[in-house]
PyMOL Python script that loads the backbone (N, CA, C, O; Angstrom):
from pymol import cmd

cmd.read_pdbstr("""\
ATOM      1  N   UNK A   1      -2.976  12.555 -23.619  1.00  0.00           N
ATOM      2  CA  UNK A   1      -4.328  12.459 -23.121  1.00  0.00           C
ATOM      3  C   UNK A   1      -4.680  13.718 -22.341  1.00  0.00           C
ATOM      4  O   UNK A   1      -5.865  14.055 -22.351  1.00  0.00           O
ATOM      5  N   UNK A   2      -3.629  14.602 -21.533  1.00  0.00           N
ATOM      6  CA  UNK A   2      -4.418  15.816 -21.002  1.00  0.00           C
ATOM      7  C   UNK A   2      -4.419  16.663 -21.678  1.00  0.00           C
ATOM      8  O   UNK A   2      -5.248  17.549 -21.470  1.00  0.00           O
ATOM      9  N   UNK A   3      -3.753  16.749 -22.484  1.00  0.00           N
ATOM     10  CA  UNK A   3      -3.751  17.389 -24.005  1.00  0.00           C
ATOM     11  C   UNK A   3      -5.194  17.602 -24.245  1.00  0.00           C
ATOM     12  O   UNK A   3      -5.637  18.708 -24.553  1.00  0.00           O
ATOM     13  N   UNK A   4      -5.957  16.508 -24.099  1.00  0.00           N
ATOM     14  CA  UNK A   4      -7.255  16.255 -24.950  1.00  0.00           C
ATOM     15  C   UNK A   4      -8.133  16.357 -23.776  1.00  0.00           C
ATOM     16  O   UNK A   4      -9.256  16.215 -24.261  1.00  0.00           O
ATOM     17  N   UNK A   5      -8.238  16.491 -22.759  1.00  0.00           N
ATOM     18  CA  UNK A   5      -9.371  16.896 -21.942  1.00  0.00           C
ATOM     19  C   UNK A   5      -8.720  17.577 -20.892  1.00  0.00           C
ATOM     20  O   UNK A   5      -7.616  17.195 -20.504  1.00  0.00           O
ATOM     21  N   UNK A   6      -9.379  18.694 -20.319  1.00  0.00           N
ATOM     22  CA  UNK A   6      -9.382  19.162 -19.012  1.00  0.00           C
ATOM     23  C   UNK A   6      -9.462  17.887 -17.484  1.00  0.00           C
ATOM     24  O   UNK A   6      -8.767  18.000 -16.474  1.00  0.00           O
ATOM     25  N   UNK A   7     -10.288  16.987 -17.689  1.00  0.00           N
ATOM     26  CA  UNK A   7     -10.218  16.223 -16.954  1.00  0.00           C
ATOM     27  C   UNK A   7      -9.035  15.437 -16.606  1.00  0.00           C
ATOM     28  O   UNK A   7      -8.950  14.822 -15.543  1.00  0.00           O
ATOM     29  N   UNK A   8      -8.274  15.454 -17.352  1.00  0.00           N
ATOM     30  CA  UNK A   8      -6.845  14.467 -17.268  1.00  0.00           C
ATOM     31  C   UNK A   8      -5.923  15.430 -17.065  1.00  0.00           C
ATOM     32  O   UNK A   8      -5.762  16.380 -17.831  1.00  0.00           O
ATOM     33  N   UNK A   9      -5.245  15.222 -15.972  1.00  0.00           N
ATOM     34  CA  UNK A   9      -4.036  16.128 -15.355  1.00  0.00           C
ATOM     35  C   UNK A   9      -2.636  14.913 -15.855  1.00  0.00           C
ATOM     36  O   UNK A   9      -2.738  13.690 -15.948  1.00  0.00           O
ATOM     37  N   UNK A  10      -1.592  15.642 -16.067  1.00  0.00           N
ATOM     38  CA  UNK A  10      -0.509  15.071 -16.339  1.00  0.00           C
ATOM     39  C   UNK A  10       0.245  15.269 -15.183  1.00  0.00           C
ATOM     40  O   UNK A  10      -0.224  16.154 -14.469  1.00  0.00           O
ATOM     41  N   UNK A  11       1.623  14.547 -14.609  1.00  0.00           N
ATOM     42  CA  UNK A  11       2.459  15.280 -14.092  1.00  0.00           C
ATOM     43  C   UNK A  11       3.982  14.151 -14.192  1.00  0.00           C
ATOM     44  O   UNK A  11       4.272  12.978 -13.956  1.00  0.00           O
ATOM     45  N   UNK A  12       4.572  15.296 -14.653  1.00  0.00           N
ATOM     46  CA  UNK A  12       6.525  14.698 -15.086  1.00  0.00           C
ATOM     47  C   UNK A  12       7.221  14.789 -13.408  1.00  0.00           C
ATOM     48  O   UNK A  12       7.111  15.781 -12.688  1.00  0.00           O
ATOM     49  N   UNK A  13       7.859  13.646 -13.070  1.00  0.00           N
ATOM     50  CA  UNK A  13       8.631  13.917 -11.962  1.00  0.00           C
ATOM     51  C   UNK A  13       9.680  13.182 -12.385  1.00  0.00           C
ATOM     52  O   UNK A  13       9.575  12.054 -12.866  1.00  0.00           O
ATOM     53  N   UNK A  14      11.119  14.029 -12.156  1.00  0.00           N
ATOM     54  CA  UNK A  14      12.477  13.283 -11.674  1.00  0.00           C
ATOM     55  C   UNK A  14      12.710  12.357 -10.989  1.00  0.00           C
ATOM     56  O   UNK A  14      13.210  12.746  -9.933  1.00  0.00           O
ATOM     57  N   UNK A  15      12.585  11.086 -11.045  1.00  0.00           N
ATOM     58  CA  UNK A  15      13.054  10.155  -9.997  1.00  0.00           C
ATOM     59  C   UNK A  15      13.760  10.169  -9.423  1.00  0.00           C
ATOM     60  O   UNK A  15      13.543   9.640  -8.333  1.00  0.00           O
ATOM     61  N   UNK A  16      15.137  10.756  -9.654  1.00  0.00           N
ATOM     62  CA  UNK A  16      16.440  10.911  -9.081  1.00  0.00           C
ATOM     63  C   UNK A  16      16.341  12.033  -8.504  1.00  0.00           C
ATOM     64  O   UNK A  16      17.252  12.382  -7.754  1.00  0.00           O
ATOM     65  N   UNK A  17      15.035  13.002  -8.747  1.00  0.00           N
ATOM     66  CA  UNK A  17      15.541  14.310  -8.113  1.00  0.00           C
ATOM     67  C   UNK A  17      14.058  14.459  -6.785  1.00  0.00           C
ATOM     68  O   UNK A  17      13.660  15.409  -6.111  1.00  0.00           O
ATOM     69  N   UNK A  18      13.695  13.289  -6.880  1.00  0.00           N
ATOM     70  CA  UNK A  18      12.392  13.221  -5.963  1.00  0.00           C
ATOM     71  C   UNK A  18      12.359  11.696  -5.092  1.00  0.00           C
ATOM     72  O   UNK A  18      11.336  11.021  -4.979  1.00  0.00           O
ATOM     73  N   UNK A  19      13.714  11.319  -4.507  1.00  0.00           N
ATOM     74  CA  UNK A  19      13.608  10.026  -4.136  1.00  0.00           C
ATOM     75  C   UNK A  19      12.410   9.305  -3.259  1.00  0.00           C
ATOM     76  O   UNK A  19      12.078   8.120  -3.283  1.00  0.00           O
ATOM     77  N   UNK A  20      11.854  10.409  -2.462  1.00  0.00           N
ATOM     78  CA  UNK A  20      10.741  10.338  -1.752  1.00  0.00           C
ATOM     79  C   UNK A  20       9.300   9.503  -2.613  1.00  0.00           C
ATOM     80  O   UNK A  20       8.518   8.558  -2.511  1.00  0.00           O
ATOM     81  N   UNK A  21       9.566  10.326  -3.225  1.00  0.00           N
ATOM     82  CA  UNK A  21       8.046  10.044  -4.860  1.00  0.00           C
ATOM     83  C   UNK A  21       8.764   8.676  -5.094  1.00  0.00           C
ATOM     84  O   UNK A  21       8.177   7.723  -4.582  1.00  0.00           O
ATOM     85  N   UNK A  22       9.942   8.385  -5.780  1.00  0.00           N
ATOM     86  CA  UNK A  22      10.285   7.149  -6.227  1.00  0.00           C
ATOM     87  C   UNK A  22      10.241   5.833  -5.803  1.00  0.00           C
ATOM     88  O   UNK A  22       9.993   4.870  -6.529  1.00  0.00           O
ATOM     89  N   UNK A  23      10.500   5.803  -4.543  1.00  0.00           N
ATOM     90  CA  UNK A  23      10.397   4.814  -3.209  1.00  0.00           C
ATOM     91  C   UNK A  23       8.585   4.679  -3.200  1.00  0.00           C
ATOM     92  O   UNK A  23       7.934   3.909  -3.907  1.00  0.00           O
ATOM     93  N   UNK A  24       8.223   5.327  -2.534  1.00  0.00           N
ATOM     94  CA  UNK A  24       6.493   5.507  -2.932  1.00  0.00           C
ATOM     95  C   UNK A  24       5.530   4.838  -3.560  1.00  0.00           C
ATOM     96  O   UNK A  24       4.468   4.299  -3.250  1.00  0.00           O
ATOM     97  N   UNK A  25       6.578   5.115  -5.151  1.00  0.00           N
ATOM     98  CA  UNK A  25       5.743   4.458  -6.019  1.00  0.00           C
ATOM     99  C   UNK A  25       6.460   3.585  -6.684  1.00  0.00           C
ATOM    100  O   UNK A  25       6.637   3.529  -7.901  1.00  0.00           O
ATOM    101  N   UNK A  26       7.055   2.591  -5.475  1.00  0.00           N
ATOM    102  CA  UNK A  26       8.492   1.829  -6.298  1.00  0.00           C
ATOM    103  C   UNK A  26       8.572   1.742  -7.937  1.00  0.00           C
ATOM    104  O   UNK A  26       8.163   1.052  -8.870  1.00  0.00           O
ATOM    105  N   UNK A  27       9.350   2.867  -7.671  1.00  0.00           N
ATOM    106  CA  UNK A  27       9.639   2.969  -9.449  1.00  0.00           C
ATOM    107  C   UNK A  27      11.360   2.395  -9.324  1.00  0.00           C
ATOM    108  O   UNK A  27      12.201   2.421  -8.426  1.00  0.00           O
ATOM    109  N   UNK A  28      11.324   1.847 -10.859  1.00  0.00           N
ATOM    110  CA  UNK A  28      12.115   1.138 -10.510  1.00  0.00           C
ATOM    111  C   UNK A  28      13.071   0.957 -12.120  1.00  0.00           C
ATOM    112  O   UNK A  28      14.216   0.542 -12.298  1.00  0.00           O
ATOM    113  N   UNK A  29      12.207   1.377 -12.948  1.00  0.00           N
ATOM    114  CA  UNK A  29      12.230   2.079 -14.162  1.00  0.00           C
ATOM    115  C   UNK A  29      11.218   3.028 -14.633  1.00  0.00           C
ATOM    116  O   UNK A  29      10.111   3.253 -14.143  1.00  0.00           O
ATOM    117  N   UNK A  30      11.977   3.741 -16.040  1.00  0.00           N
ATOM    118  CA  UNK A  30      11.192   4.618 -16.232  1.00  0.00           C
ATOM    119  C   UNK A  30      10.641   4.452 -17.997  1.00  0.00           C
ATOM    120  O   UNK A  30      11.564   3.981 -18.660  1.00  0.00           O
ATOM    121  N   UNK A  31       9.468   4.712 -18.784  1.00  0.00           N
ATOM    122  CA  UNK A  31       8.714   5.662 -17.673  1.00  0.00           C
ATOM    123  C   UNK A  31       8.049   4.610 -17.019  1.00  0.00           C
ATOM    124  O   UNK A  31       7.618   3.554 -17.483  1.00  0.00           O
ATOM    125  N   UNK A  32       8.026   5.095 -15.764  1.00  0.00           N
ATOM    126  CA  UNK A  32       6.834   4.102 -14.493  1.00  0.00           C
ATOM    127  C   UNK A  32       5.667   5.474 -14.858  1.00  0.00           C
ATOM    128  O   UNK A  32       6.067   6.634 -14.953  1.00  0.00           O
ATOM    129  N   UNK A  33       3.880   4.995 -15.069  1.00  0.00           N
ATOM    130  CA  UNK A  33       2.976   5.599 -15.310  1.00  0.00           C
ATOM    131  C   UNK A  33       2.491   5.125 -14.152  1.00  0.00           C
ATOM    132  O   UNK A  33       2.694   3.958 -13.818  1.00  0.00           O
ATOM    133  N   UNK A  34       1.730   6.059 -13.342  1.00  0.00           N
ATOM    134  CA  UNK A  34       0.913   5.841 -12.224  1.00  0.00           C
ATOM    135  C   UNK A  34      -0.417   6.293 -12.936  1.00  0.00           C
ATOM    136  O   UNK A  34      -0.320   7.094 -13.866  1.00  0.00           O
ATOM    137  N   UNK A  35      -1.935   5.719 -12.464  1.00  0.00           N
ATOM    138  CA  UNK A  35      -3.195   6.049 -12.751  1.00  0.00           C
ATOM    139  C   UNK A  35      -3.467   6.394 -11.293  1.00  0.00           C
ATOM    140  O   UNK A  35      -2.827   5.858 -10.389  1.00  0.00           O
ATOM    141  N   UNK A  36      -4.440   7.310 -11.068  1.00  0.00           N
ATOM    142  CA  UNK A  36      -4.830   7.666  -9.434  1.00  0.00           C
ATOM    143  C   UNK A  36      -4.146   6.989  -8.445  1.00  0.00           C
ATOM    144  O   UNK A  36      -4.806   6.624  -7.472  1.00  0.00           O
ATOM    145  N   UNK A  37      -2.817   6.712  -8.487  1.00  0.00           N
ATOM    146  CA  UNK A  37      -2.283   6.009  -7.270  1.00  0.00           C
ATOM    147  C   UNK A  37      -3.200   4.611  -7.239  1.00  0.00           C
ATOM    148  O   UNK A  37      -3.597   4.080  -6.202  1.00  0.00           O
ATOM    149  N   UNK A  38      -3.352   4.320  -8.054  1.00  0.00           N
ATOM    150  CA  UNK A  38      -4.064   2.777  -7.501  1.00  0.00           C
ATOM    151  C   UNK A  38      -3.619   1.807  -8.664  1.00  0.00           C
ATOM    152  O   UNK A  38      -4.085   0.668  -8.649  1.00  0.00           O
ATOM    153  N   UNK A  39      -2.750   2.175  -9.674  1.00  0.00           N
ATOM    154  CA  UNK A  39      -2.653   1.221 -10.765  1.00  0.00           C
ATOM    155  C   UNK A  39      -1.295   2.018 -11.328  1.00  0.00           C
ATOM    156  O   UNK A  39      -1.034   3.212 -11.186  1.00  0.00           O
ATOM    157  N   UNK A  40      -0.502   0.977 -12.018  1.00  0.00           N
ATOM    158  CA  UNK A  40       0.459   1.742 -12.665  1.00  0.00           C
ATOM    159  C   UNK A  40       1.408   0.507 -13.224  1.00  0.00           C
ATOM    160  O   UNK A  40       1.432  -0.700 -12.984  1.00  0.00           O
ATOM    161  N   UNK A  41       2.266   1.481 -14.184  1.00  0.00           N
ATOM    162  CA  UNK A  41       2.654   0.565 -15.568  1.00  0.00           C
ATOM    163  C   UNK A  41       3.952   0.954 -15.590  1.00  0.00           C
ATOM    164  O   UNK A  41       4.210   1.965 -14.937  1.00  0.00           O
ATOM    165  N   UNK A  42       5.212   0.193 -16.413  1.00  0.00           N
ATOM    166  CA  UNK A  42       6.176   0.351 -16.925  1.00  0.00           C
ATOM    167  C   UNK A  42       6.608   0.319 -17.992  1.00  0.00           C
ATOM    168  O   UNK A  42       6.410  -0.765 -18.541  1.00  0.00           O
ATOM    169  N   UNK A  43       7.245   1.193 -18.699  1.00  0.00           N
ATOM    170  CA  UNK A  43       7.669   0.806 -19.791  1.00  0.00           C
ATOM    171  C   UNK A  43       6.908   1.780 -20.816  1.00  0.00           C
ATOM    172  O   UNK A  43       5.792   2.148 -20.448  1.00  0.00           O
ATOM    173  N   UNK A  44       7.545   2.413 -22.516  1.00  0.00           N
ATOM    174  CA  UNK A  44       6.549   2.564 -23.212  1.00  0.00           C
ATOM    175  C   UNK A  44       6.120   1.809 -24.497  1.00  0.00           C
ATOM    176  O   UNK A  44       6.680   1.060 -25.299  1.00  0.00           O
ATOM    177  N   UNK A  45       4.806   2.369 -24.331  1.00  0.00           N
ATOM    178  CA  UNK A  45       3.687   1.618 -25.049  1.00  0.00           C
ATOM    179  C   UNK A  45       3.168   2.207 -26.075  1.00  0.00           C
ATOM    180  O   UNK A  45       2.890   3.401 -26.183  1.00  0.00           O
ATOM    181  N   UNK A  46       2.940   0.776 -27.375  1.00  0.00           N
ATOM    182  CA  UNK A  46       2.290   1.859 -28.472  1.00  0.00           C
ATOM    183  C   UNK A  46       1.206   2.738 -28.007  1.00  0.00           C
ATOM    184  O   UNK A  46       0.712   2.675 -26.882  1.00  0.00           O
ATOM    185  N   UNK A  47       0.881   3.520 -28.889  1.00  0.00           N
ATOM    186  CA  UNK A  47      -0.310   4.518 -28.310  1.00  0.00           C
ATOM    187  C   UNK A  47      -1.980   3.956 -27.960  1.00  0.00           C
ATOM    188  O   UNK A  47      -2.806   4.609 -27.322  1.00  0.00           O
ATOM    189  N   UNK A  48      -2.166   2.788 -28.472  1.00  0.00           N
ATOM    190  CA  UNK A  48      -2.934   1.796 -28.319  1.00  0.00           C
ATOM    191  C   UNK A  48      -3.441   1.378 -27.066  1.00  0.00           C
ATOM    192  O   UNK A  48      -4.436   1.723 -26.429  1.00  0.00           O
ATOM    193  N   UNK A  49      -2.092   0.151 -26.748  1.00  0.00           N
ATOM    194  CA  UNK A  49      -2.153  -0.490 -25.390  1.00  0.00           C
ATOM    195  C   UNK A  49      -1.773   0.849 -24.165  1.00  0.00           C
ATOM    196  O   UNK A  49      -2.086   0.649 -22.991  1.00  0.00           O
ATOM    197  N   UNK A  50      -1.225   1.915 -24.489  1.00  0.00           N
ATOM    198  CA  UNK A  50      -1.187   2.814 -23.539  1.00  0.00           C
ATOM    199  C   UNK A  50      -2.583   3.106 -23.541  1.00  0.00           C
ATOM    200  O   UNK A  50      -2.847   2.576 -22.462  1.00  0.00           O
ATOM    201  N   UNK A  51      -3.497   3.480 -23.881  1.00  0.00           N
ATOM    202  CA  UNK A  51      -4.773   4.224 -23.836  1.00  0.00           C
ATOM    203  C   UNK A  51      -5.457   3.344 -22.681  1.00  0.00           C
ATOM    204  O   UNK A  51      -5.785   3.645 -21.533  1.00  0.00           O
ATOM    205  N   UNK A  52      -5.581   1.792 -23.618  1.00  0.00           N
ATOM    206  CA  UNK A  52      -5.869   0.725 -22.853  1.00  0.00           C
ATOM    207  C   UNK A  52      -6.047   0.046 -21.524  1.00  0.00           C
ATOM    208  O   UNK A  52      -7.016  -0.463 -20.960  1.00  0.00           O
ATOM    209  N   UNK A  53      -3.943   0.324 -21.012  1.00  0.00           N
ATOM    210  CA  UNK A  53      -3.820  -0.052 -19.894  1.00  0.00           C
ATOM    211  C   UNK A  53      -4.361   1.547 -18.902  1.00  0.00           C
ATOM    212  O   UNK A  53      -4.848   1.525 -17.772  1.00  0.00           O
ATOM    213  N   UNK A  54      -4.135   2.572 -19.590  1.00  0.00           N
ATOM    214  CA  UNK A  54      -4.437   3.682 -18.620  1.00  0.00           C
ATOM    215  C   UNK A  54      -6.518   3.637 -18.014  1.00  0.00           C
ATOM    216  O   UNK A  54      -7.074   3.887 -16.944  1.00  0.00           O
ATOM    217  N   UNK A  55      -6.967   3.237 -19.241  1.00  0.00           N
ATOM    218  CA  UNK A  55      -8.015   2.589 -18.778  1.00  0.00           C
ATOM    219  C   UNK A  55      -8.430   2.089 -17.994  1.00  0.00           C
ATOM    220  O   UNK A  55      -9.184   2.492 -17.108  1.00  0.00           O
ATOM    221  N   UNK A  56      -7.934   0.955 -18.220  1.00  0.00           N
ATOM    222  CA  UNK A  56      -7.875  -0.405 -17.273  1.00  0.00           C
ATOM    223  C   UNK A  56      -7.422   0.156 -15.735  1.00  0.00           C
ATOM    224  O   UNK A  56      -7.715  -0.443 -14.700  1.00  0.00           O
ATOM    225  N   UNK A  57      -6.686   1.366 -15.786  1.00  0.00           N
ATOM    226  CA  UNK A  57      -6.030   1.233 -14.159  1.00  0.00           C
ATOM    227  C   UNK A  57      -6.517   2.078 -14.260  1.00  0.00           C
ATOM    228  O   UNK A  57      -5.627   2.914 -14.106  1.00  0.00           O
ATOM    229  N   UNK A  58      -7.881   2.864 -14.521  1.00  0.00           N
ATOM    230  CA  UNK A  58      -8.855   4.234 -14.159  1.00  0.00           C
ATOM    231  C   UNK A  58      -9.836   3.360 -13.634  1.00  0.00           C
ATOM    232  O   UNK A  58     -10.458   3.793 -12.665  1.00  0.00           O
ATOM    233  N   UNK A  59     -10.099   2.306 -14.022  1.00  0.00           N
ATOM    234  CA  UNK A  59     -11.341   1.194 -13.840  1.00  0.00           C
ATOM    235  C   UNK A  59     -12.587   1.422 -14.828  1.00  0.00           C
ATOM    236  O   UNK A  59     -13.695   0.894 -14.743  1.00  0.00           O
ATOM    237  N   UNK A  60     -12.058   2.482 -15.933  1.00  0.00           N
ATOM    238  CA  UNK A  60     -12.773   2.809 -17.622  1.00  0.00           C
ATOM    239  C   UNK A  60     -13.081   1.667 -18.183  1.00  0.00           C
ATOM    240  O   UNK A  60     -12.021   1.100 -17.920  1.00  0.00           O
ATOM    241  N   UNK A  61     -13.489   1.138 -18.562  1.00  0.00           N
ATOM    242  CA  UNK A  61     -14.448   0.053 -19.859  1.00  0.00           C
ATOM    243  C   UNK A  61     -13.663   0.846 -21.099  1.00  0.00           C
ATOM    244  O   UNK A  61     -13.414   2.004 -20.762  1.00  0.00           O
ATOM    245  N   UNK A  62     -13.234   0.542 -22.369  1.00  0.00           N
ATOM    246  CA  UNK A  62     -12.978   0.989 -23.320  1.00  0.00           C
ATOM    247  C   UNK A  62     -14.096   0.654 -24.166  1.00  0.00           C
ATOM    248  O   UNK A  62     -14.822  -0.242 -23.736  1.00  0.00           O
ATOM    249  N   UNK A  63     -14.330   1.061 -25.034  1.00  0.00           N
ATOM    250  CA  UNK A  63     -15.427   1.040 -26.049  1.00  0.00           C
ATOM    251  C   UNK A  63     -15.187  -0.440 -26.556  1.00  0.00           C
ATOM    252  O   UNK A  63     -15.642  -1.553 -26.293  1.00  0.00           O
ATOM    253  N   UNK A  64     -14.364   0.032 -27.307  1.00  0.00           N
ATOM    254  CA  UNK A  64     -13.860  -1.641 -27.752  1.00  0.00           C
ATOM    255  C   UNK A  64     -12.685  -2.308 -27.188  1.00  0.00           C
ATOM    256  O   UNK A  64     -11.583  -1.829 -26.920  1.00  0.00           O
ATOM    257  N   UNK A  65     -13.110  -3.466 -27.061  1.00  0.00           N
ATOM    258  CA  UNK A  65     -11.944  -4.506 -26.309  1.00  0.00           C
ATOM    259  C   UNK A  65     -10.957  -4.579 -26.680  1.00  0.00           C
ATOM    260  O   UNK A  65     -10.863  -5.007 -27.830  1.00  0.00           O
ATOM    261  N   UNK A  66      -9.508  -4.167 -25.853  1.00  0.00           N
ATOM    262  CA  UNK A  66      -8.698  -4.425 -26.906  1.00  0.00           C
ATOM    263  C   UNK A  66      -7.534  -5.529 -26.238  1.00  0.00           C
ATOM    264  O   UNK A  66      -7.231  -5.558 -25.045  1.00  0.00           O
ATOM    265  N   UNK A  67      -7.142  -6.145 -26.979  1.00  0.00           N
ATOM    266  CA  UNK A  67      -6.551  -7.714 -26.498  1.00  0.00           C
ATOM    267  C   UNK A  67      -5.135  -7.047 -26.254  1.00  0.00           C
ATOM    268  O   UNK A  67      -4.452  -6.780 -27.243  1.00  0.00           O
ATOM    269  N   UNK A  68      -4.745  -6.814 -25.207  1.00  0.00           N
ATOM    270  CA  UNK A  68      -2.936  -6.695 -25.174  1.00  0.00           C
ATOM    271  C   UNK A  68      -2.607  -8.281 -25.060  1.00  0.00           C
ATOM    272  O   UNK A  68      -3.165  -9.263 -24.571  1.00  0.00           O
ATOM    273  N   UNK A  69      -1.155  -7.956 -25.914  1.00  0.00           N
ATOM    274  CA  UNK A  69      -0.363  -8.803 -26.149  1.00  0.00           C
ATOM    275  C   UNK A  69       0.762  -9.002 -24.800  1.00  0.00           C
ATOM    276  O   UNK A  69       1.837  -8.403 -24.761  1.00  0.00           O
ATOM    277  N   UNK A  70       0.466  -9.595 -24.131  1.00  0.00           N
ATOM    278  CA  UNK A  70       1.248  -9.576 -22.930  1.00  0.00           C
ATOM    279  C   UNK A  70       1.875  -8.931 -22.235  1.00  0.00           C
ATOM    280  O   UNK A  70       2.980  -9.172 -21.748  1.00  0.00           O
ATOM    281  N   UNK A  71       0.888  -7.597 -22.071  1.00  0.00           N
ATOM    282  CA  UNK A  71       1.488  -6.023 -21.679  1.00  0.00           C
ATOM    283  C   UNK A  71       1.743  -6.198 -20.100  1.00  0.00           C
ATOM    284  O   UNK A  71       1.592  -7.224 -19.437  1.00  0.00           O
ATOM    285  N   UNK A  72       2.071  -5.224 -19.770  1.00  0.00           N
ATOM    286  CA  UNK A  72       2.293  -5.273 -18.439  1.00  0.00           C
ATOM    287  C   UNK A  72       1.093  -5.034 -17.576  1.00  0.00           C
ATOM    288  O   UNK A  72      -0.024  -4.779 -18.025  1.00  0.00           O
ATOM    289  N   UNK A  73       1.456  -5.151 -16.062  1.00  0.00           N
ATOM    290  CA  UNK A  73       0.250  -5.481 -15.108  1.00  0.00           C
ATOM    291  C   UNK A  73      -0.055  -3.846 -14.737  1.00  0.00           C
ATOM    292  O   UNK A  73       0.956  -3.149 -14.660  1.00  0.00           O
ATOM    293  N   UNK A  74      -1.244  -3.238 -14.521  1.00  0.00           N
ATOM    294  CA  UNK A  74      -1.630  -2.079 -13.905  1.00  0.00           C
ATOM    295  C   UNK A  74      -1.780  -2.545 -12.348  1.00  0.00           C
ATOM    296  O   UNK A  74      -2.590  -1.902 -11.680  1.00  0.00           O
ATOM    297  N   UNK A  75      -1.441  -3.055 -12.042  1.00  0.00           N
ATOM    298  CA  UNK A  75      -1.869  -3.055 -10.362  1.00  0.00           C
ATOM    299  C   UNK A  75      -0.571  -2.842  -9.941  1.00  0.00           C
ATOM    300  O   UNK A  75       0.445  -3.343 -10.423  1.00  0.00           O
ATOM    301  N   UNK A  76      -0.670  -1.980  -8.905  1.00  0.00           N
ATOM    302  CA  UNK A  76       0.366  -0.821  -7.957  1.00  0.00           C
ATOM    303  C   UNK A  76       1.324  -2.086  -7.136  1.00  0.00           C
ATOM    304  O   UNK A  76       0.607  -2.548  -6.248  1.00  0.00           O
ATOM    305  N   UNK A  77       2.241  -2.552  -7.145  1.00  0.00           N
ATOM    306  CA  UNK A  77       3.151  -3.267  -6.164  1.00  0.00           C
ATOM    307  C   UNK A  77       2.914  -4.643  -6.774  1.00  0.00           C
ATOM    308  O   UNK A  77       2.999  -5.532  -5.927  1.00  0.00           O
ATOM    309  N   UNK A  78       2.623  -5.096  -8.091  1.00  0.00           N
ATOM    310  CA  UNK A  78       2.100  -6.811  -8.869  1.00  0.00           C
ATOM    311  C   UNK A  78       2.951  -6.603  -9.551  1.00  0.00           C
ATOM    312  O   UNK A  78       3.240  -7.403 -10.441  1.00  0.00           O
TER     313      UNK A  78
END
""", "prot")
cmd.dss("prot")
cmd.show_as("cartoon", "prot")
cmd.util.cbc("prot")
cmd.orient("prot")
């Protein structure tokens, strides 16, 4: 996705090499995806429900609805 717009910043961190960041954002596996610090996910996802949940934890509307199948929660510490 930052691939595809200037607006979307990416960023890779070491968990093991950033315990500070990890604790933080109790990560607890990887990949743990954070959205603006206010939403975030575990695990990966087809390219689909990733778009989706990154959505969902931007507070984006997607064009079209898309039904996850019992994906995981975007809310930060749920």
């Amino acid at each position: 996705m930052a691939l595809a717009s200037p607006q979307i910043r990416a960023v890779c961190v070491e968990a093991n090499e950033f315990p500070y960041l990890s604790n933080q954002f109790r990560v607890r596996g990887v990949p743990h995806t954070v959205i603006n610090r206010k939403a975030s996910f575990v695990g990966a996802l087809p390219e689909p429900d990733f778009v989706a949940a990154v959505l969902e934890g931007a507070g984006v509307l997607a064009d079209e609805p898309h039904e996850a199948a019992s994906g995981p929660s975007t809310e930060i510490g749920g």
